[in-house]
MDAnalysis code that builds the backbone (N, CA, C; Angstrom):
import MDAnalysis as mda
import numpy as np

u = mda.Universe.empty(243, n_residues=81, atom_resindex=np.repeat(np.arange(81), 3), trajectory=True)
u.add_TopologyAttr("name", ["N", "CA", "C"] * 81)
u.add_TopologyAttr("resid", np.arange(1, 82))
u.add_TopologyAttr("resname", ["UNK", "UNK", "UNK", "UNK", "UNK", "UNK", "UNK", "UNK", "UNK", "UNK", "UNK", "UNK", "UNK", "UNK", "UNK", "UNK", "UNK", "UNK", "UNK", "UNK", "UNK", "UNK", "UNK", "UNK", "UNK", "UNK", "UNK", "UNK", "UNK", "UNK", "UNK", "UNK", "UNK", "UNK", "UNK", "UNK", "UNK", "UNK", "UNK", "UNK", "UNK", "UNK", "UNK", "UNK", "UNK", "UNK", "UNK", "UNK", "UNK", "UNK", "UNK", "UNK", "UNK", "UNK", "UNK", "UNK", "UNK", "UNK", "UNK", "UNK", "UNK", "UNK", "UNK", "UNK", "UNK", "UNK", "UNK", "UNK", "UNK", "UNK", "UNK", "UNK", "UNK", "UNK", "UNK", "UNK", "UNK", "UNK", "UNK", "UNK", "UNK"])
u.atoms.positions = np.array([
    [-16.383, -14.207, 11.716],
    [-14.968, -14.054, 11.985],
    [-14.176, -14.743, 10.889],
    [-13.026, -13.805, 11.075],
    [-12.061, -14.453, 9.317],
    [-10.596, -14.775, 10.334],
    [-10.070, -15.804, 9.436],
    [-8.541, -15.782, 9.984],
    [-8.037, -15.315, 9.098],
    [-7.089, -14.393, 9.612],
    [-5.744, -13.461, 9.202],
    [-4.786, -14.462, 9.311],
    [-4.183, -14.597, 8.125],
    [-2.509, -15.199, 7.897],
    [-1.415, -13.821, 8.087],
    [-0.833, -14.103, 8.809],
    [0.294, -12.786, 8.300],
    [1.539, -13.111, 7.534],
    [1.985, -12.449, 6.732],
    [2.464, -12.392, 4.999],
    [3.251, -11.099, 5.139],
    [4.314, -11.672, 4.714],
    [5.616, -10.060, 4.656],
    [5.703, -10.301, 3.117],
    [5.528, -9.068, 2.673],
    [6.065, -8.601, 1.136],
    [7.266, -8.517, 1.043],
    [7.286, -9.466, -0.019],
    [8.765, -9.734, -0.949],
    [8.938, -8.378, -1.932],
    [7.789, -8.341, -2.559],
    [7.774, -6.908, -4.093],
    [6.395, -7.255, -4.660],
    [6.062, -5.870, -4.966],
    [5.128, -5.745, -5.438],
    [5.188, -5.947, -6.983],
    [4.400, -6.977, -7.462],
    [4.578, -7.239, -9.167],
    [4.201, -6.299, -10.087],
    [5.242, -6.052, -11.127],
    [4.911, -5.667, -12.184],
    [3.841, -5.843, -12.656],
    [3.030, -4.831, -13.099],
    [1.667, -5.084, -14.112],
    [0.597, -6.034, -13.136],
    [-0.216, -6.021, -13.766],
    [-1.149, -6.430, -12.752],
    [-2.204, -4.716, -12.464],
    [-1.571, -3.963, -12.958],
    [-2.345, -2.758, -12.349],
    [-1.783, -2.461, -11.017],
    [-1.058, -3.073, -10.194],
    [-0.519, -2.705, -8.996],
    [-0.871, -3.727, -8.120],
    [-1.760, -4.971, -8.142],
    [-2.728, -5.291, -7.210],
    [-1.997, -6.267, -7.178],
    [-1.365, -6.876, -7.556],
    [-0.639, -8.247, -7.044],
    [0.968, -7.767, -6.249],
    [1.557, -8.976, -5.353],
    [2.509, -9.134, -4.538],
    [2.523, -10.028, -4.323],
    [4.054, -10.181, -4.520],
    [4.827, -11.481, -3.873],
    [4.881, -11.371, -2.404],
    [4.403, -12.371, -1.480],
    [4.451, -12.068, -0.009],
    [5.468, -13.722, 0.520],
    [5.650, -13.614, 1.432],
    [6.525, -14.647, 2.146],
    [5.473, -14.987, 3.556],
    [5.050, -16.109, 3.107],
    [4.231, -16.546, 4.172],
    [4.338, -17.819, 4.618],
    [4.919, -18.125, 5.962],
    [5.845, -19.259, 6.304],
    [7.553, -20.152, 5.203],
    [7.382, -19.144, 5.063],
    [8.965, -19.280, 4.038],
    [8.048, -19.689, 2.842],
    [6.956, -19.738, 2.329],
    [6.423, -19.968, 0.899],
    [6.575, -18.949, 0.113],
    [6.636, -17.977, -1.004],
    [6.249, -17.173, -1.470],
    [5.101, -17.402, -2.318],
    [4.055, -16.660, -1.883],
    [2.655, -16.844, -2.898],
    [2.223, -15.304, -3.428],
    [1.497, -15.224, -4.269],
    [1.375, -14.124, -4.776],
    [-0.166, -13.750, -4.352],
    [-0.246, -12.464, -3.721],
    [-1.717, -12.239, -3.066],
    [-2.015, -11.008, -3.899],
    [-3.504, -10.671, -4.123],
    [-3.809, -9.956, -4.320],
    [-4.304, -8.945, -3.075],
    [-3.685, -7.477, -3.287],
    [-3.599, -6.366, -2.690],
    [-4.527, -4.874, -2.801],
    [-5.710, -5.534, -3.680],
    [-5.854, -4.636, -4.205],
    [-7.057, -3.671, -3.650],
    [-7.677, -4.879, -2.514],
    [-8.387, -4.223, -1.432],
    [-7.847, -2.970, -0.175],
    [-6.225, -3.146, -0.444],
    [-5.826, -2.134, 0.127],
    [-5.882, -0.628, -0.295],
    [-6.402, -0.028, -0.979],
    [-6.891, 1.001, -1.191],
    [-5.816, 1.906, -0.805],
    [-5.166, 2.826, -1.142],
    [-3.932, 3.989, -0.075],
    [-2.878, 3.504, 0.602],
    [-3.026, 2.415, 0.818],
    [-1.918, 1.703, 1.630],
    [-0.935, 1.207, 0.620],
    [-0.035, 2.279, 0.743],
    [1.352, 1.767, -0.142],
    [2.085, 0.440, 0.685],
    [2.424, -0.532, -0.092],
    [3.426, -1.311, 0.326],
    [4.409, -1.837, -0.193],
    [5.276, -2.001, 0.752],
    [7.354, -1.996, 0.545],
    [7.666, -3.443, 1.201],
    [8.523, -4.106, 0.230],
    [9.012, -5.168, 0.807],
    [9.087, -4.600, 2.158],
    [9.567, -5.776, 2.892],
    [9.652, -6.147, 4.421],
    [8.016, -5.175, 5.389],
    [7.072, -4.684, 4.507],
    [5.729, -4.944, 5.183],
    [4.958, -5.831, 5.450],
    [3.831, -6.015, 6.052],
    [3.178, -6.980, 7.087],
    [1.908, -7.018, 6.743],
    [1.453, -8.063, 6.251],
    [-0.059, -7.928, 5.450],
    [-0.592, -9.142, 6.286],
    [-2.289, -8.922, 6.726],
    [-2.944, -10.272, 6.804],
    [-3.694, -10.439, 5.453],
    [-3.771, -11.826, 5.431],
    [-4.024, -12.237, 4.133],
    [-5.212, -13.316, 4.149],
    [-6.644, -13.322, 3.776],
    [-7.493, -14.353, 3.659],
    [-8.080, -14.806, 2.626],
    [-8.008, -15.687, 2.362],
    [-8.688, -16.709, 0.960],
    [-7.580, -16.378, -0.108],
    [-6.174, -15.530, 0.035],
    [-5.487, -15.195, -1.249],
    [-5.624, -13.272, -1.187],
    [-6.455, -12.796, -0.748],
    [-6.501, -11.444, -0.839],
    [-5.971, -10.620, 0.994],
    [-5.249, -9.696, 0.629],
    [-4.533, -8.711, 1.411],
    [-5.911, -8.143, 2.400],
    [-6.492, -8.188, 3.369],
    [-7.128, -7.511, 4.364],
    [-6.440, -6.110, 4.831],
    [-5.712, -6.667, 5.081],
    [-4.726, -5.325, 6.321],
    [-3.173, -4.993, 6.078],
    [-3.043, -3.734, 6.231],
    [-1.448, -3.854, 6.815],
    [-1.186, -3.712, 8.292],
    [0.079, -4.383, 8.474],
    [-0.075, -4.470, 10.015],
    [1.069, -4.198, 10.090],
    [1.493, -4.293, 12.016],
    [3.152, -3.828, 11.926],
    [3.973, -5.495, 12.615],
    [4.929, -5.487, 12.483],
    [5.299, -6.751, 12.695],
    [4.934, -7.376, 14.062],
    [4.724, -6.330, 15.297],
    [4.185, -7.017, 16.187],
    [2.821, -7.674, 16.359],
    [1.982, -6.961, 14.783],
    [0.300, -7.927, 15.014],
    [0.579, -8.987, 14.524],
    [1.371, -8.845, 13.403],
    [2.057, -10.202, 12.610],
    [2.167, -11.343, 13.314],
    [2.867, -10.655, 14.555],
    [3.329, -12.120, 15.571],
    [2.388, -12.665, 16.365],
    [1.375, -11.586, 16.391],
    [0.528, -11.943, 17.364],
    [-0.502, -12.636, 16.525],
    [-0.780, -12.532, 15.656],
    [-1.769, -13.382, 14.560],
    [-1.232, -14.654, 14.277],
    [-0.293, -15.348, 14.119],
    [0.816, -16.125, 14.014],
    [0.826, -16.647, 15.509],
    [0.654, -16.462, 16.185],
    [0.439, -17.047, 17.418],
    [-0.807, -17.599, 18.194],
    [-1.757, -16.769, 17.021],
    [-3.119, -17.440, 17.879],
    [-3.344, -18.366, 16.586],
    [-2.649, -18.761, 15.424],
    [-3.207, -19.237, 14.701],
    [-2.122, -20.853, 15.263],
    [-1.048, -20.430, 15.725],
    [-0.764, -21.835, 16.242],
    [-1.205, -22.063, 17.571],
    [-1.918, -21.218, 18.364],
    [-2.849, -22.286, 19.269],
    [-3.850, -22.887, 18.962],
    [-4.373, -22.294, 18.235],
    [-5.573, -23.102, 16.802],
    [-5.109, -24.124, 16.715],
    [-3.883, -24.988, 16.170],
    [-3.641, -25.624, 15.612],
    [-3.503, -26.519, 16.127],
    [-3.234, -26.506, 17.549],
    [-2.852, -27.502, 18.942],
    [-3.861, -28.506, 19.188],
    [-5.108, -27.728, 19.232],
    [-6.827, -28.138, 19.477],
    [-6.644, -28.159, 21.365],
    [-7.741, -29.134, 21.507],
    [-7.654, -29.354, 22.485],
    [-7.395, -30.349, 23.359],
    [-6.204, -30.649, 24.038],
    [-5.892, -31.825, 25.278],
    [-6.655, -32.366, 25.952],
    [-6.276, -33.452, 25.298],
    [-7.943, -34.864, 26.444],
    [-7.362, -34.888, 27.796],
    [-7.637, -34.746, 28.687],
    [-7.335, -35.471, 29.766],
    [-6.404, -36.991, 30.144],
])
């Protein structure tokens, strides 16, 4: 099992061959490579999960949230008694 970050595209960079993007991931902008997306055109304000730096998926903003949500119950751990 991999964790998915979800990452909204800012623009897709110049040169690079196509494979890089600026994405917005927790208000950061980092630049991911996209290039595993194969056919999947993407437009600012799309929804990418993103692991180790590279684009997995496109998604629609509601997996976004939902990935983003299990990654902050992750983050909680677990309550001692």
């Amino acid at each position: 099992m991999c964790l998915g970050i979800p990452g909204q595209v800012v623009e897709v960079l110049d040169g690079y061959e196509g494979q890089l993007a600026l994405v917005d991931v927790e208000g950061m902008a980092r630049k991911i490579n996209i290039g595993l997306l194969d056919g999947d055109s993407l437009e600012p304000g799309d929804w990418i999960l993103i692991h180790m730096g590279m684009a997995l998926e496109k998604v629609g903003a509601e997996a976004a949230a939902a990935a983003r949500s299990g990654l902050e119950l992750l983050g909680r751990g677990v309550e001692e008694p």
